[in-house]
BAKOLLUM-960190 format. One line per 10 residues: number of its first residue (from 1); their letters; for each residue x, y, z of C-alpha. Coordinates in pm, 1 decimal, decimal comma, m for minus. Example, Ala and Ser with C-alpha at 12.3 -4.5 7.8 and 13.67 -1.06 7.14 Angstrom:
BEGIN
1> AS> 1230,0 m450,0 780,0; 1367,0 m106,0 714,0 $
***
This chain:
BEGIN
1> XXXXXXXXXX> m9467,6 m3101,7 m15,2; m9690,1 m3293,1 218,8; m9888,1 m3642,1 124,3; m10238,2 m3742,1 229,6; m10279,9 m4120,1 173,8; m10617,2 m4240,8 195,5; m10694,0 m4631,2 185,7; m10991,7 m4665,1 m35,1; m11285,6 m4897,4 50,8; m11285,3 m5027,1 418,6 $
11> XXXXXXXXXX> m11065,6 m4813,5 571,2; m10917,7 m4443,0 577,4; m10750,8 m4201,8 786,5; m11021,8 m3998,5 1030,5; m11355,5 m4103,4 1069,2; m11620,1 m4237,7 855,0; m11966,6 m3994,2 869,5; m12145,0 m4297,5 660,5; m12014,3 m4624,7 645,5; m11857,0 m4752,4 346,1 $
21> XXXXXXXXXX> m11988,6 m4520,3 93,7; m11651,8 m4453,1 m78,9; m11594,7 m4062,9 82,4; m11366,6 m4027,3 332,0; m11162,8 m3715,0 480,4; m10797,3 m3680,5 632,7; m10610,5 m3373,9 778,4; m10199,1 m3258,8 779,6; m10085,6 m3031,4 1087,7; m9707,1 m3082,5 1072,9 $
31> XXXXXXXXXX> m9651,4 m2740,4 917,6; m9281,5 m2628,7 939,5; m9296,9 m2285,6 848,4; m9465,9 m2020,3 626,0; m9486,8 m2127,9 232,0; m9693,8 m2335,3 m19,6; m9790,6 m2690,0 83,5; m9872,3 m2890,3 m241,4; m10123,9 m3150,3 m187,0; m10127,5 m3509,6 m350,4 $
41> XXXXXXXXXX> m10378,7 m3761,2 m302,5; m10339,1 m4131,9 m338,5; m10575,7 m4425,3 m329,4; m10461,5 m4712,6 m314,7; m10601,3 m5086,9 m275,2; m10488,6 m5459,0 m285,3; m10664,8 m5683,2 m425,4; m11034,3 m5769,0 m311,6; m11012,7 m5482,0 m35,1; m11210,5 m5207,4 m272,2 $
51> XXXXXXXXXX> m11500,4 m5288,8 m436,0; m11722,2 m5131,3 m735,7; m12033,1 m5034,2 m608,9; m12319,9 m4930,5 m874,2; m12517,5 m4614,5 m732,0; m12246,3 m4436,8 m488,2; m12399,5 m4261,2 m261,1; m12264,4 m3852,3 m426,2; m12139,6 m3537,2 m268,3; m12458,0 m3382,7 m419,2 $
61> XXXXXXXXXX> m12669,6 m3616,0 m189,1; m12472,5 m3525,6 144,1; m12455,1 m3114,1 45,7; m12820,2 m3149,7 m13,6; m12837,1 m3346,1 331,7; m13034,6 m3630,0 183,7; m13129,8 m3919,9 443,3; m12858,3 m4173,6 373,2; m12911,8 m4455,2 608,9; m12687,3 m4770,4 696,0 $
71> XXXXXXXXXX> m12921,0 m5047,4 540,4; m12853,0 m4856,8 196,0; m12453,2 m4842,7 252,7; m12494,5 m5256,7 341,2; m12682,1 m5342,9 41,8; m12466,0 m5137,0 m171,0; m12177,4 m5378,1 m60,4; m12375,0 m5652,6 m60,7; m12429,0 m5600,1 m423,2; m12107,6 m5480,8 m504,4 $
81> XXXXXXXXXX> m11808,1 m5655,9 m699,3; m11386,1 m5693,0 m571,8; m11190,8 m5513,0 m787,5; m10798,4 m5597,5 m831,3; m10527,1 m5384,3 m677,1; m10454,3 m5060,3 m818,8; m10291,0 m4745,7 m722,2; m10429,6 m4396,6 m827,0; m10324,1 m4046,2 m743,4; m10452,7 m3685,6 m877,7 $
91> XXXXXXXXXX> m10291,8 m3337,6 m792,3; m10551,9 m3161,9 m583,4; m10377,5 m2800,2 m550,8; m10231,7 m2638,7 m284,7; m10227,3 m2376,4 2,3; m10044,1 m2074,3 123,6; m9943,1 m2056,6 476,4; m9849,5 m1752,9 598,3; m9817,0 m1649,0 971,6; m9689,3 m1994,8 1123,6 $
101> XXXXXXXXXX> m9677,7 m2089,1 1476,2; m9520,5 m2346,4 1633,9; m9786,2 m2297,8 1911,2; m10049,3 m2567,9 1957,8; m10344,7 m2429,2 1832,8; m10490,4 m2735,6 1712,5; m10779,8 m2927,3 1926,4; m10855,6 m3291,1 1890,7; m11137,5 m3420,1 1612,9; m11505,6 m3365,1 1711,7 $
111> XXXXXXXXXX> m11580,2 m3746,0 1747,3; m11891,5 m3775,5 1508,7; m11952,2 m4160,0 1516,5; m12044,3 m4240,7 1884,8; m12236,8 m4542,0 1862,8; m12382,9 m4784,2 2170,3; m12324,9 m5097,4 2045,1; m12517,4 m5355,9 2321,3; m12673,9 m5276,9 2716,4; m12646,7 m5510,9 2978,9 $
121> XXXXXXXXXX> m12919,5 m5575,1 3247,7; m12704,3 m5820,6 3446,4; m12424,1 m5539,3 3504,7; m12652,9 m5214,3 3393,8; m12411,1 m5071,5 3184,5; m12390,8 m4987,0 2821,5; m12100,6 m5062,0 2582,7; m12021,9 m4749,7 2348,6; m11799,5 m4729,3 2074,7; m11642,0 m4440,2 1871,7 $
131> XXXXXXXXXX> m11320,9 m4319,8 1642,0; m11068,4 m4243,2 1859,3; m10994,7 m3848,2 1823,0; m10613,8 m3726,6 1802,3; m10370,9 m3466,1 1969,1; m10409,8 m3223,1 1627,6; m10746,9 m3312,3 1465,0; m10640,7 m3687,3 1373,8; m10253,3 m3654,1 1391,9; m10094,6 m3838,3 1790,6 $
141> XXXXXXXXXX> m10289,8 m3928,4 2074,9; m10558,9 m3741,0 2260,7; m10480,6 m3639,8 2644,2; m10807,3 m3734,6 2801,1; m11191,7 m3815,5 2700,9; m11462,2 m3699,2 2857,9; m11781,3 m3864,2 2866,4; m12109,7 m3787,8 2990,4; m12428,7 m3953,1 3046,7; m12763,2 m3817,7 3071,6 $
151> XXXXXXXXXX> m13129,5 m3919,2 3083,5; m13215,4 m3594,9 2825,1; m13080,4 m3527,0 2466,9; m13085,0 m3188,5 2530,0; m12894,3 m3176,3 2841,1; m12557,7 m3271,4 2615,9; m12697,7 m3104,3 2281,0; m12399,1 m2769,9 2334,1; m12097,0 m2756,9 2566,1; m12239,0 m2549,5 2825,5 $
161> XXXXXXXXXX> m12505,7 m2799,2 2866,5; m12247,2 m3097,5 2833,4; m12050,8 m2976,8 3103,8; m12348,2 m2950,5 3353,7; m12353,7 m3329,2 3370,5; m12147,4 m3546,8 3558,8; m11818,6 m3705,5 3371,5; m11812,6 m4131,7 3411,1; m11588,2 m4176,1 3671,1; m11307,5 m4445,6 3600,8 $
171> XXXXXXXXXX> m11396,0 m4639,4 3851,3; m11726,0 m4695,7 3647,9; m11548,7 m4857,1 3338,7; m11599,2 m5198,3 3328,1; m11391,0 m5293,5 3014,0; m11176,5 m5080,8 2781,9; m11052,8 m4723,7 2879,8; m11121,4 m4391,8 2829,5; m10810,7 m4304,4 2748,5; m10723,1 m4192,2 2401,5 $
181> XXXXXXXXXX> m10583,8 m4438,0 2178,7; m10367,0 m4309,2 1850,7; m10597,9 m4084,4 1649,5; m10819,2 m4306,3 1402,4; m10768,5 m4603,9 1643,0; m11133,5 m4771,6 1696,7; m11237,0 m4725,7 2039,6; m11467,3 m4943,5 2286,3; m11587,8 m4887,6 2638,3; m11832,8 m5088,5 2848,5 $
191> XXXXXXXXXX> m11946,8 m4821,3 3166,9; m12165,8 m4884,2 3437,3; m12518,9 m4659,7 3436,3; m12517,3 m4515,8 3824,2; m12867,7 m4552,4 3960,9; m12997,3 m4699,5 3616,4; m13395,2 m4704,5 3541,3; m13489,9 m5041,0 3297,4; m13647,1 m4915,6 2970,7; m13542,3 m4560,9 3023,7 $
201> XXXXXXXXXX> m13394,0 m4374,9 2748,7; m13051,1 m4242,1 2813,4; m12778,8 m4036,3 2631,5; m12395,6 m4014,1 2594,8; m12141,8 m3796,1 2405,3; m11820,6 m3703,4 2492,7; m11562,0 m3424,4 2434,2; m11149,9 m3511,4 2431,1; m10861,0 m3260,5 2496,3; m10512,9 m3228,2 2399,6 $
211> XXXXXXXXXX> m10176,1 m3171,1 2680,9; m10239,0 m2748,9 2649,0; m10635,1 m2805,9 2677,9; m10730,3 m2750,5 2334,0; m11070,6 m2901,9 2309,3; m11267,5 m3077,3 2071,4; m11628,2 m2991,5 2029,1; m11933,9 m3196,0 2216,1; m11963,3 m3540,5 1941,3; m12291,4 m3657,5 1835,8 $
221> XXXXXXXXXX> m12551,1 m3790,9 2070,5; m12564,6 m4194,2 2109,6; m12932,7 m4288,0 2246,5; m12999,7 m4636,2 2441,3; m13192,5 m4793,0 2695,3; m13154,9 m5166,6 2902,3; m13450,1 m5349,3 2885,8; m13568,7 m5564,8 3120,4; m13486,4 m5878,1 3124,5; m13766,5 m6163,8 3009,1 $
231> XXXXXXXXXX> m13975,6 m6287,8 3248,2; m13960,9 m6726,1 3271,9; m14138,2 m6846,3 2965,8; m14240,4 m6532,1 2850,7; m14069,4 m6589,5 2510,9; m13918,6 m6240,8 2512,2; m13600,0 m6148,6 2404,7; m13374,9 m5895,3 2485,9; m13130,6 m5919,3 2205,2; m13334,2 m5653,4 2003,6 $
241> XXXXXXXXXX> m13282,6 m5395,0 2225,6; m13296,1 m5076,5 1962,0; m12958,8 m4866,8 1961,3; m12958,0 m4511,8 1776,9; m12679,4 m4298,1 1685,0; m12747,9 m3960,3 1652,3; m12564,2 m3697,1 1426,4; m12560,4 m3393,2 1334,2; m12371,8 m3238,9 1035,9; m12165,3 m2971,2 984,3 $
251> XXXXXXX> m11938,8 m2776,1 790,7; m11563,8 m2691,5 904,2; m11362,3 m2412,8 681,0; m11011,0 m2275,1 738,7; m10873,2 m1984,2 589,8; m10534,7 m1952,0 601,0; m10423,3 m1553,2 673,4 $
***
């Protein structure tokens, strides 16, 4: 028997497609042999960390790909009320593995929440932040990240495109690192854009790979650009630089054999 714990409300194991809106997703690969794997899941919050919300955003909206956006998720905490602690669990089946390998077949998460979070003039560079993937989907550390910069979304839209650009070199990284952290770890970098236009649009996305180079798939898109800076007395500001994450959904299924 294997146990997925998820921690309801602010936090949970793998990433987050839309901010707090209650649905989150978590993964097992330490299989130890053929046989059934019974699956419990547990939520579990102290008090004030999970809150009620109203009108939760539903499965039905996401299968139906509605347009969920994040001012929605931030009212609906802003309106929302603590709730005490409280433990809950539910049976949810199980699978039959059949077949088993103790080869390393399993690449790291797709990271799906690349964001840029601020641009510099001063420095040129761009500070980008995403959920760091693991070894197996979520489960240990990465081996190394891979990310790519370009001045065209298409250019890293597929992985034969994504590999035509040129990786960030390391000597490029101003703060934080490219490499991994533990799987589900938050993850920051601040790189410097070589031979950066002001008030261009640019585009980054990444892949990461494990220590047999299993890869992960090309992540979403993050779109920025560095604005000038305001001329003397001009009254502009720079602080509302606009910063767009890009996604694009999918569906994953595994069939055991």
């Amino acid at each position: 028997m294997f146990h997925i714990y998820f921690c309801y409300a602010f936090c949970a194991s793998g990433q987050d497609e839309f901010a707090d809106d209650g649905l989150y997703t978590s993964s097992f690969a330490q299989y130890v042999g053929d046989g059934r794997y019974n699956v419990i899941v547990k939520a579990t919050a102290d008090t004030n960390q999970a809150r009620a919300v109203d009108n939760p955003i539903s499965n039905v909206d996401i299968l139906n790909d509605q347009s969920i956006s994040v001012d929605n998720t931030n009212d609906q905490i802003a309106n929302s009320e603590p709730l005490e602690a409280f433990m809950r669990s539910t049976a949810a089946g199980f699978l039959s593995l059949s077949g088993y390998t103790s080869r390393d077949l399993m690449a790291p998460a797709r990271v799906t929440d690349l964001t840029a979070t601020s641009t510099n003039f001063s420095t040129f560079s761009v500070t980008l932040r995403w959920t760091a993937p693991g070894d197996d989907d979520y489960t240990g550390n990465a081996t190394f990240c891979s990310l790519r910069l370009a001045t065209s979304f298409y250019d890293l839209i597929n992985m034969s495109r994504f590999t035509q650009q040129t990786d960030v070199s390391r000597s490029n990284v101003l703060s934080g690192s490219l490499n991994p952290l533990p799987g589900s770890s938050t993850q920051e970098v601040t790189v410097k854009i070589v031979n950066g236009v002001t008030d261009k649009q640019y585009y980054a996305a990444m892949t990461c790979t494990d220590e047999v180079d299993n890869q992960s798939e090309v992540s979403n898109i993050a779109r920025f650009s560095v604005a000038n800076p305001p001329a003397s007395g001009s009254g502009r500001s720079t602080s509302g630089v606009k910063l767009l994450m890009l996604t694009v959904s999918f569906v994953i299924t595994i069939t055991f054999m």
